[in-house]
C-alpha positions in Angstrom: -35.7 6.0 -5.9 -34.2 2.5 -5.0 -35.9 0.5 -2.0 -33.2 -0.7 0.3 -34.3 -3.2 2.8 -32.7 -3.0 6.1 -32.1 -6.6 8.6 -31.6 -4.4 12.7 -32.6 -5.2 15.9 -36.2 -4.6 16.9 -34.8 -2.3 19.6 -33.4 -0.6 17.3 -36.4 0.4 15.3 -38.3 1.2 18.0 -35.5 3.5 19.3 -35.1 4.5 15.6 -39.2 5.3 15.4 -39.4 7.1 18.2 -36.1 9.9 17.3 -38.0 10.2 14.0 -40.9 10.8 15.9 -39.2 13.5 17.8 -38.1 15.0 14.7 -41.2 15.2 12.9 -39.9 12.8 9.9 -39.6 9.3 9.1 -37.2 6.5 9.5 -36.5 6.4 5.5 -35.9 9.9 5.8 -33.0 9.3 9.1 -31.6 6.7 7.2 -31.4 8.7 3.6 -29.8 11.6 5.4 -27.3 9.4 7.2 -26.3 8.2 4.2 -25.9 11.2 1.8 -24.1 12.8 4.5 -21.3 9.3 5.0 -21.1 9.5 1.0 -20.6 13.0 0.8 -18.2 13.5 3.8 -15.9 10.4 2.5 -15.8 12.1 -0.9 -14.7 15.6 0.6 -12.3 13.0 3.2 -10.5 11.6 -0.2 -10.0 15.4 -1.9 -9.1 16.8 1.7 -6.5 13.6 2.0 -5.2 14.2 -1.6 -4.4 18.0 -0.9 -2.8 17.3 1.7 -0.6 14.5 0.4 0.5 17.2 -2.4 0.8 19.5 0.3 3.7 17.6 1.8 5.3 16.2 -1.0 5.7 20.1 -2.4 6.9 21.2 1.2 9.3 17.9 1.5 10.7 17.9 -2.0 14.4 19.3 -2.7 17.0 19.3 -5.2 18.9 16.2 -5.4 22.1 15.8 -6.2 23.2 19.3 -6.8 22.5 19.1 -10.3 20.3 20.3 -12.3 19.4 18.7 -16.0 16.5 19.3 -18.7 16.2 15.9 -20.2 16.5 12.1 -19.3 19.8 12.1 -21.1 21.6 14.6 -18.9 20.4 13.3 -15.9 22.6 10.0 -17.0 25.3 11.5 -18.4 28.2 10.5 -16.2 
């Protein structure tokens, strides 16, 4: 476990206190679920954003030039 010291408003923690309260926990416990679920979503965000950029670059890709050629040399070949 790592101890991460936090600088917030005073209203803040109070208002942060009394939610944790509410929910039978702890502030440490708010803030360490807040941030495995930021990491966690940004990481599914990134694989979600990849798929969809191969996504379109399959459905938006087409033969160019008529032509078709199995090596650099073809391609070329005037």
């Amino acid at each position: 476990m790592e101890t991460l010291t936090l600088v917030i408003e005073s209203q803040l923690a109070t208002r942060a206190r009394q939610i944790a309260s509410q929910r039978n926990t702890t502030v440490d416990s708010l803030v360490t679920e807040f941030l495995s679920g930021l990491t966690s979503n940004a990481e599914v965000s990134r694989q979600e954003a990849a798929n969809r950029l191969v996504a379109t670059i399959e459905e938006l890709s087409r033969p160019m030039g008529g032509k078709s050629w199995s090596n650099r040399d073809e391609l070329h070949d005037r």
